[in-house]
C-alpha positions, -999 to +999 in steps of 0.1 A: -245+095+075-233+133+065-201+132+044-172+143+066-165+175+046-200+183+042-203+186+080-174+209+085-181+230+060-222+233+075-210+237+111-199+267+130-168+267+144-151+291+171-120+295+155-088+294+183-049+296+183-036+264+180+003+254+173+020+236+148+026+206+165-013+204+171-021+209+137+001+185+128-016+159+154-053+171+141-046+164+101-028+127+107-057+116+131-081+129+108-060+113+078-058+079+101-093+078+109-105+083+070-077+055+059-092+032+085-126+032+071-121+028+039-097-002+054-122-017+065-145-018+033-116-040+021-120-071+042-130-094+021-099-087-007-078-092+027-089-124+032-086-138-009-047-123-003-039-143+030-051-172+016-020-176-007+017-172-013+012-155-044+016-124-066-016-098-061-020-070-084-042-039-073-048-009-093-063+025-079-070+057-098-068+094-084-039+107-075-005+123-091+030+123-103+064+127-118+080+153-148+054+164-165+034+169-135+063+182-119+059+214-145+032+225-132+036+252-102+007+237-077+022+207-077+061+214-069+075+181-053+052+151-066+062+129-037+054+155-013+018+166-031+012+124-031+016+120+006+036+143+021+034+124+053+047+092+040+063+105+011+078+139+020+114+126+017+117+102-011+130+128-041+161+135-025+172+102-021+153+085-054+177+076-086+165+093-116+156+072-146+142+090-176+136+049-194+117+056-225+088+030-241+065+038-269+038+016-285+002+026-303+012+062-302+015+061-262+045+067-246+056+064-209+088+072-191+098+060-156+116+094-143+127+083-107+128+049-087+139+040-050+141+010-035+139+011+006+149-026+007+118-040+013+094-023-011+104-006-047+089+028-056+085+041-094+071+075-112+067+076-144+049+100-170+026+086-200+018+104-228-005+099-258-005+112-293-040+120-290-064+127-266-082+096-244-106+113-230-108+092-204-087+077-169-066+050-177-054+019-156-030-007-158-043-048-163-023-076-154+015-055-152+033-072-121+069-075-128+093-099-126+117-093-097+148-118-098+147-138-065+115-129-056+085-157-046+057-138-051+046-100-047+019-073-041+020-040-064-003-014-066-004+019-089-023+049-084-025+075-118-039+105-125-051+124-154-034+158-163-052+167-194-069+146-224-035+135-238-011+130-202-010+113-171+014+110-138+011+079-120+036+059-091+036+019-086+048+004-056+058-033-059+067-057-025+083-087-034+081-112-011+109-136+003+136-117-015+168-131-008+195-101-020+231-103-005+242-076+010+251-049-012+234-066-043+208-046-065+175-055-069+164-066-105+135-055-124+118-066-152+086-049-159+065-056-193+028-033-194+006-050-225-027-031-215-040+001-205-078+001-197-102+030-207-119+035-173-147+053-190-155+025-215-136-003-210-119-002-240-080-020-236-053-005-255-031-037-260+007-022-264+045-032-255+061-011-227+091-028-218+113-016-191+146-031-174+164-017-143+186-022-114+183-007-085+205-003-049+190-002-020+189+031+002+208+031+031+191+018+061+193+000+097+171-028+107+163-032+146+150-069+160+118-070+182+102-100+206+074-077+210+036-087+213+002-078+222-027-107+216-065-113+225-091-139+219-065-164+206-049-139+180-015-128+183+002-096+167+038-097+172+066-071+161+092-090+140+114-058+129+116-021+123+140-010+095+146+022+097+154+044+061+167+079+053+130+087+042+108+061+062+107+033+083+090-001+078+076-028+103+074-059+096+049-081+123+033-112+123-004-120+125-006-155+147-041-172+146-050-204+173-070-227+161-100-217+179-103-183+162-091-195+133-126-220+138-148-186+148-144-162+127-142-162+090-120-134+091-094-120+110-080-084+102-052-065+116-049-022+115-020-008+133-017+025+150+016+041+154+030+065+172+063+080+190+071+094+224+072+128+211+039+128+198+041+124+162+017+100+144+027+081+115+004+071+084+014+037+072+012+024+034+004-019+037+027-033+015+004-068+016+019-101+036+027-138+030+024-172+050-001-199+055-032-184+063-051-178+084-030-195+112+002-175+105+008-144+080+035-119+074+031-086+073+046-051+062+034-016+060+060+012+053+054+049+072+069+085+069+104+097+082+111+087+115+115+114+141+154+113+146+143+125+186+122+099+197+128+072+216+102+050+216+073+041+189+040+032+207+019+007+184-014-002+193-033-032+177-068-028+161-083-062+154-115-066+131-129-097+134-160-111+111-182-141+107-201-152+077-220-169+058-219-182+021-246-168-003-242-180-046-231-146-063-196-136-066-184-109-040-150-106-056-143-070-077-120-085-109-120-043-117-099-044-078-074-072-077-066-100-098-047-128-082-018-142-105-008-177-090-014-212-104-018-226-065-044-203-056-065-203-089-090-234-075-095-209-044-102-179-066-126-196-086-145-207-053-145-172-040-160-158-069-184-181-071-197-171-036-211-142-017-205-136+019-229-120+042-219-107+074-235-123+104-212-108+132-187-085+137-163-079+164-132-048+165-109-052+197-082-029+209-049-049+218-026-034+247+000-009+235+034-025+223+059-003+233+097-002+215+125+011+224+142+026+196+176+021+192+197+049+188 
C-alpha cells in the first residue's frame, strides 16, 4: 500500500471553498485515522501492560519542546507545535520550573510542569557540552510519585542541533490517593541517556524534586455503557480541566471472551454535539486483566458550547498462537514490577502469530454534559 502523503501529493485534486469548521473536521479525522493504525500495531505491548498492576516505562523519539526550542521563530508555543489539538492550552496554565541538573557535561532543565490531576506533564531542555551526534532517549527513568501504586510514563525528544534537545514526559500514576487540595510529589532520578545511533549509554545523575498543585477542574459521574460479544466498555468519569478533559472507562471481559480471544483491545472515538472531534493521548490502565481493566486517555479543550460528547467504541479483538522467539521490543517498553517479572520473562520467550482477527463497532454512548 501507497504512503498516505505520497498519494496526495500524486493525485489531482479540484480544489473548492471549504470553511473553517470543515477544515478543522478534515485534519482530526485524518489525524484519528493515522493515530488508529499505528494503535493497532501496538497490540501486543497492550496486552504485556494489562496483564499487571505495575509501573510501564515507554520512550518515543521525534517530536519537540520547551526554552531553547521556544527561541526559535517556527516554533512559537511548544505545546501548541507538539499537538496543538490536545495541547493548545497547557502554557497558560503550566507552573514554570527552570530545575537545573548537570552530570558528564550534559545538562537538562525542566522549564514548565502541570498537573491535570490525573496525569503530570513536564518540558524540559537538555544540553551537552559537546556535540552527540546522535538522538538520545531516556532508559529505565520512571519516578517516584508519593502515594502512587504503580504508573505509566512516556517521553517523546527531539534533536535541535548536534549539542540540544527539547523533549516532554507524561507520567500517570495510578491509584493516587491525594486529599483535596494536596500537591502531588515528584521524585524523578535519570541515570542513562541512550545514543539511538549506536547504542552507547551515557550513565549520569539528573536529580529532580518538585511539587505540584493540581489545575482546577470538575469531575462528572457516568453509568454509561455500550458492550458486544461478552465485552463491556463502560464510562466511569469525565473530568473536565481548564486545558483538557479526561475519561476514565472500564474495559469488562466475560469469561467466554476472555476464553476466545487472546486479546481484547479498546480505541475510543469522541466527539461533541457541535461537531468537534477530539484526539485522545492513552494515559495506560490498571486492574486484573483481562477480566476487568481501567482505563484513561486525556483529550484537547473541551468545547465550553456543547452539550453532549458522543463516544463510540472500537473493539479489536485477536486470537493467537504461541511460536519460540521473543515478540517483545525491550528498545519499546520495559516493565518495572517484581509481580509481573515471571510473566515478562514468558512473554519474551514466545512469539505470537495471529490466527484471527475481529474489529467491532459498539453502539454510540451518549453524555450529557453537565453544565
Amino acid at each position: 500500500m501507497k504512503n498516505l502523503y505520497k498519494i496526495l501529493q500524486e493525485d489531482d485534486f479540484e480544489e473548492m471553498e471549504v470553511s473553517e469548521l470543515e477544515k478543522a473536521r478534515v485534519k482530526s479525522s485524518l489525524k484519528k485515522s493515522i493515530i488508529q493504525k499505528e494503535k493497532r500495531k501496538s497490540w501486543k505491548l497492550k496486552l504485556v501492560a494489562a496483564a499487571m498492576v505495575c509501573s510501564l516505562s515507554v520512550s518515543a523519539i521525534g517530536l519537540a519542546f520547551p526554552t531553547y526550542a521556544s527561541n526559535i521563530p517556527i516554533i512559537g508555543d511548544v505545546f501548541k507545535f507538539l499537538d496543538e489539538e490536545t495541547y493548545g492550552h497547557y502554557k497558560e496554565f503550566s507552573t514554570e520550573m527552570n530545575l537545573n541538573a548537570e552530570s558528564k557535561g550534559i545538562k537538562m532543565t525542566i522549564n514548565e510542569a502541570i498537573f491535570d490531576g490525573n496525569t503530570v506533564t513536564v518540558t524540559y531542555t537538555i544540553e551537552s557540552k559537546k556535540a552527540l551526534a546522535s538522538n538520545i532517549a531516556m532508559l529505565n527513568h520512571p519516578p517516584n510519585i508519593q502515594g502512587a501504586r504503580g504508573m505509566v510514563s512516556n517521553d517523546v525528544i527531539s534533536k535541535v542541533d548536534d549539542k540540544h534537545y527539547v523533549g516532554v514526559s507524561r507520567f500517570t500514576p495510578f491509584e493516587l490517593d491525594l486529599k483535596e487540595g494536596e500537591p502531588i510529589n515528584i521524585d524523578w532520578k535519570i541515570n542513562h541517556l541512550i545514543l539511538e545511533e549506536d547504542g552507547a549509554d551515557i550513565k549520569g545523575k539528573w536529580k529532580f524534586n518538585f511539587s505540584l498543585q493540581a489545575t482546577d477542574s470538575t469531575v462528572q459521574l457516568s453509568d454509561k455503557f455500550s458492550e458486544e460479544e461478552g465485552v463491556r466498555v463502560a464510562i466511569e468519569e469525565i473530568m473536565v480541566t481548564p486545558m483538557s478533559f479526561i475519561l476514565q472507562y472500564d474495559q469488562i471481559v466475560s469469561k467466554q471472551a476472555e476464553e476466545k480471544w487472546t486479546n481484547i483491545d479498546v480505541q475510543l472515538e469522541v466527539k461533541d454535539d457541535l461537531g468537534n472531534v477530539y484526539v485522545g493521548e492513552g494515559n495506560g490502565g490498571f486492574g486484573k486483566a483481562p477480566d476487568t481493566m481501567t482505563w484513561s486517555e486525556t483529550f484537547g479543550k473541551l468545547d465550553p458550547n456543547a452539550t453532549k460528547l458522543i463516544i463510540t467504541p472500537t473493539i479489536n479483538l485477536v486470537k493467537a498462537v504461541e511460536n519460540e522467539q521473543s515478540f517483545v521490543n525491550q528498545d519499546e517498553a520495559s516493565v518495572n514490577t517484581t509481580e509481573s517479572r515471571d510473566f515478562e520473562e514468558s512473554m519474551n520467550t514466545t512469539e505470537w502469530t495471529t490466527i484471527m482477527e475481529k474489529e467491532l463497532t459498539l453502539e454510540e454512548i451518549i453524555i450529557e454534559l453537565e453544565q
